[in-house]
C-alpha positions as CSV (number, residue, x, y, z in Angstrom):
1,X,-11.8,-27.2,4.6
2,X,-15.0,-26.4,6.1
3,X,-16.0,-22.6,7.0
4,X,-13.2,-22.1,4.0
5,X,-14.0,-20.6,0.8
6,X,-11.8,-20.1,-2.4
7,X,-10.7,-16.5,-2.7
8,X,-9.4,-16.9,-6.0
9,X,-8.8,-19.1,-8.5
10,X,-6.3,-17.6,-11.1
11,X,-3.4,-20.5,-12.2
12,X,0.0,-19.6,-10.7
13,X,3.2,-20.7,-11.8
14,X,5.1,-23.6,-9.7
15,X,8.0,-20.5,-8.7
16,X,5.0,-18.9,-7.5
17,X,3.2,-21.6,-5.7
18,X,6.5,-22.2,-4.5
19,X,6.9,-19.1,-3.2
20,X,3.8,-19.4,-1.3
21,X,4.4,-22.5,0.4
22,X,7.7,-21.2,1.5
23,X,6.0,-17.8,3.0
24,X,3.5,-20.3,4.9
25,X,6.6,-22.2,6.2
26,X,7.7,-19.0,8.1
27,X,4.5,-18.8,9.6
28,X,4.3,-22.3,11.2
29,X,4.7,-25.7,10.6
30,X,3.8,-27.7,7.5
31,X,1.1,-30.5,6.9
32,X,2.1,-33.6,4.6
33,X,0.9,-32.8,1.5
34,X,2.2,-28.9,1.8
35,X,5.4,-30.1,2.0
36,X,4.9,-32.8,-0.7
37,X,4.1,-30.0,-3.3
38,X,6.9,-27.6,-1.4
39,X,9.5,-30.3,-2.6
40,X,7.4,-30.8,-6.1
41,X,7.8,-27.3,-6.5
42,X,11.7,-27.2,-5.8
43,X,12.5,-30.1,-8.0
44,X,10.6,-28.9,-10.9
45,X,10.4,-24.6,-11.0
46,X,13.0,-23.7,-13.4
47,X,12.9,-19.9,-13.3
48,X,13.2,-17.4,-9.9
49,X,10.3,-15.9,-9.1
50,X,11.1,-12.6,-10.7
51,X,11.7,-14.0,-13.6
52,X,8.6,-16.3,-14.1
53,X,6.6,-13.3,-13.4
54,X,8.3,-11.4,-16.1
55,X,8.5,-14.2,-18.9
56,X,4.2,-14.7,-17.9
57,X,3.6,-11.0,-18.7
58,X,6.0,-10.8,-21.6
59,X,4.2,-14.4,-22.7
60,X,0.5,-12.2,-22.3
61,X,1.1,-10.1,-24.9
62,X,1.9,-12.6,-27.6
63,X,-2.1,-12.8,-29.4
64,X,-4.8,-15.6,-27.9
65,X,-2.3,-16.2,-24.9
66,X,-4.4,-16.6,-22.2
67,X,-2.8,-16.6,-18.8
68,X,-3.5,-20.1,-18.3
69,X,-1.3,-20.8,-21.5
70,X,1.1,-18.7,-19.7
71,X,1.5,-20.4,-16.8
72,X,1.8,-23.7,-18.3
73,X,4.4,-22.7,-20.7
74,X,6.5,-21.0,-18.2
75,X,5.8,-24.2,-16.2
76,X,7.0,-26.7,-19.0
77,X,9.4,-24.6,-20.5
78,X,9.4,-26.1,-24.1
79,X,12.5,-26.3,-26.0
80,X,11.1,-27.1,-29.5
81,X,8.3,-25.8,-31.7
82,X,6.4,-30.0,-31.1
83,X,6.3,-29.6,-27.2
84,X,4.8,-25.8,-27.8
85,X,2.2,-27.7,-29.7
86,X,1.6,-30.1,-27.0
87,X,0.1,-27.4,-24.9
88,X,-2.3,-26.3,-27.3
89,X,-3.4,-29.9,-28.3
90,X,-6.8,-29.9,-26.7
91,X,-7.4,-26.0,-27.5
92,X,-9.8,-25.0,-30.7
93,X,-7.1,-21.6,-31.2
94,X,-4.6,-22.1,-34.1
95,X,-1.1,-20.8,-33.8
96,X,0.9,-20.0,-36.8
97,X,4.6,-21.0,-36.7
98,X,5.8,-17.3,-36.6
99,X,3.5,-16.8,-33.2
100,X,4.8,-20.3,-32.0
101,X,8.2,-19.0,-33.0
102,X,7.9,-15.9,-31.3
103,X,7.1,-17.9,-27.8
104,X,9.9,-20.0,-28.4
105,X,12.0,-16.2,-29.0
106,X,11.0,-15.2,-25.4
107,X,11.0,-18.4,-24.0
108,X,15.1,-18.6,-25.3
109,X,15.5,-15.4,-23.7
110,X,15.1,-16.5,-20.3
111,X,16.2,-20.0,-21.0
112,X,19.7,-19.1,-20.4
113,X,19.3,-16.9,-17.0
């Protein structure tokens, strides 16, 4: 790490970090914990690229969605309103079950792709 600096630090989604790691992969070889988190990635992304990207935007426009709370739902993928809940534990925002609902809608519409 040193003479290294962070660029960025926005959260990604695993399909994205995923998508990363594989572009890095064309470009040479791998270290050991690169392709730890490349195999991490495979076992546990559940959407394409495309469509993570999509379901994050379409999650962004839902009120007091940050993209954090994006990412991490699109990460988890929750089936039920209880594991929605689960990522907001620590927050101090309150959802009401129509806006949890509403997560879950667009959540179910890529749930099936």
């Amino acid at each position: 790490m040193i003479g290294k600096k962070i660029v960025n630090s926005d959260p990604i989604s695993l399909t994205e970090a995923k998508e990363l790691i594989e572009q890095r992969k064309k470009e040479g070889e791998l270290s050991y914990e690169q392709n730890l988190t490349l195999e991490y990635t495979k076992k546990f992304s559940k959407l394409s690229s495309d469509d993570a990207r999509a379901l994050i935007n379409e999650l962004l426009q839902v009120k007091n969605i940050a993209r954090r709370h994006a990412v991490e739902i699109v990460d988890l993928f929750p089936k039920n309103l209880d594991e929605l809940r689960l990522i907001f534990a620590k927050e101090h925002l309150t959802f009401v079950d129509e806006d949890l609902q509403s997560i879950l809608g667009v959540l179910d519409k890529y749930r099936n792709k």
